[in-house]
Each structure stands twice: as structure tokens, then as C-alpha cells.
C-alpha positions as CSV (number, residue, x, y, z in Angstrom):
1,X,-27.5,-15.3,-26.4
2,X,-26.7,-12.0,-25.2
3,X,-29.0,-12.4,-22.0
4,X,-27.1,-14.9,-21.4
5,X,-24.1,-13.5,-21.1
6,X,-25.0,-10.2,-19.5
7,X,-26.3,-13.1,-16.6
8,X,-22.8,-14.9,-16.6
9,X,-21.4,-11.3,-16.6
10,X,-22.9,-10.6,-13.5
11,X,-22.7,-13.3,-12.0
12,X,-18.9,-13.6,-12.5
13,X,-18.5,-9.5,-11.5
14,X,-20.5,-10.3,-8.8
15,X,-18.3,-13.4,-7.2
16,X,-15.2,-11.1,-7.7
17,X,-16.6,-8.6,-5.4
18,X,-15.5,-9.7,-2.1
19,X,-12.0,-11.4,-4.1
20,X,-11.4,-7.4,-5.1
21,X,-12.8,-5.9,-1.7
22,X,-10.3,-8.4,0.0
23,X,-7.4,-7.4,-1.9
24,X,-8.3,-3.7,-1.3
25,X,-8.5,-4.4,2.5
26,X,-4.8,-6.2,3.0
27,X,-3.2,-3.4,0.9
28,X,-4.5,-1.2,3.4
29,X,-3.2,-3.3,5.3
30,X,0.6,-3.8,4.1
31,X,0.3,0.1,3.5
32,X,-0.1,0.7,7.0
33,X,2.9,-1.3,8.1
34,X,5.2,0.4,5.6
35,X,3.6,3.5,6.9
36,X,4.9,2.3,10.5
37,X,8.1,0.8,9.7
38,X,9.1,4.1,7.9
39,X,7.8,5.8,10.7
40,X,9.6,4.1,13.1
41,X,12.8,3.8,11.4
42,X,13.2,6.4,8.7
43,X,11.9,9.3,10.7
44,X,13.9,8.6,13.5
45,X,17.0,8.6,11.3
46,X,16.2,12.3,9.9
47,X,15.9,13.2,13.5
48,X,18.9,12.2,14.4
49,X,20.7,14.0,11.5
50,X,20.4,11.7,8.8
51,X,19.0,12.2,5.2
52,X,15.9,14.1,4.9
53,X,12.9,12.4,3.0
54,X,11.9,12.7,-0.2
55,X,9.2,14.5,-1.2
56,X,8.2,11.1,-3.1
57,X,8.3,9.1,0.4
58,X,6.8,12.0,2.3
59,X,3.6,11.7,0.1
60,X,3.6,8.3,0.0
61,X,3.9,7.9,3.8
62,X,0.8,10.6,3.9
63,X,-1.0,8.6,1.3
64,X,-0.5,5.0,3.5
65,X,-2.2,6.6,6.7
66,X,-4.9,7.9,5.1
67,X,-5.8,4.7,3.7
68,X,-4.6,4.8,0.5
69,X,-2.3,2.3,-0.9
70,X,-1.3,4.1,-3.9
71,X,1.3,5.0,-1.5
72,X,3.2,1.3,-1.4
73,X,5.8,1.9,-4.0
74,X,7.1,4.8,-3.1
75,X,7.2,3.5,0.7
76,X,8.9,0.5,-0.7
77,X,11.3,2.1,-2.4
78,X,12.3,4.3,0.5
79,X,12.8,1.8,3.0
80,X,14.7,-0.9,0.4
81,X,16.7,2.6,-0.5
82,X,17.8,3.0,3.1
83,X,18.5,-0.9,3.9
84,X,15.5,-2.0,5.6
85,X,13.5,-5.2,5.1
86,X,10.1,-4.9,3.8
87,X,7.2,-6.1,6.5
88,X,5.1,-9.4,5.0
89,X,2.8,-8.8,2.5
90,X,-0.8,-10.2,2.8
């Protein structure tokens, strides 16, 4: 019985692959448009005299363009803090 399952195991990790490789690819994905929106907007505003970013967002922006969506939440919450609509997800 337990070869068995050691072969379903595998088989199953094995069909989730691409299912987890995809999901890694389009938060990359939404990461980098947060990145950009908060970029755009966000930036601009501390240019022009307006608040200066957080040291939560400023990590969080650096995370998002080096490919690393642990930075989502904290880009997130910046650009919902300061009004702005999040881009689509996915």
C-alpha cells in the first residue's frame, strides 16, 4: 500500500507543478504592475512635495522589481492608503 501512495504522491505533486509555476509567474506579474502604478503615481507625488514613502512601501516596491512578490501587500496597501485603485489581478 505504501508504494502506492508514494506513486499517487507523485503523480499528484507532479500535476501541480506547472498549476504552482503559473501562479508564481502572474504574481510576478501583478507585482510588477503595482511596482509601476506606484512608480508612476506615488513617486511622482513625493516629488512634487507630497508624503514621503514608507520604509514598508520602499521595500516592497524594491522587492516587486526584483521579481519577488513577497512585495504585494505592502504595495497594496500603499497605493489603497493613498486612494489609488489596484491594477487587475491575474
Amino acid at each position: 500500500m505504501m508504494k502506492t501512495i508514494s506513486a499517487w504522491t507523485v503523480i499528484a505533486v507532479g500535476a501541480l507543478a506547472p498549476v504552482a509555476a503559473f501562479a508564481q509567474s502572474s504574481d510576478a506579474a501583478y507585482c510588477s504592475a503595482l511596482a509601476a502604478k506606484y512608480e508612476k503615481y506615488l513617486n511622482q507625488d513625493m516629488h512634487r512635495g507630497g508624503q514621503p514613502q514608507s520604509l514598508e512601501a520602499r521595500n516592497s516596491l524594491e522587492q516587486c522589481k526584483a521579481g519577488n512578490p513577497t512585495g504585494i501587500a505592502g504595495l497594496e496597501k500603499a497605493l489603497k492608503d493613498a486612494g489609488y485603485a489596484l491594477p487587475p489581478r491575474g
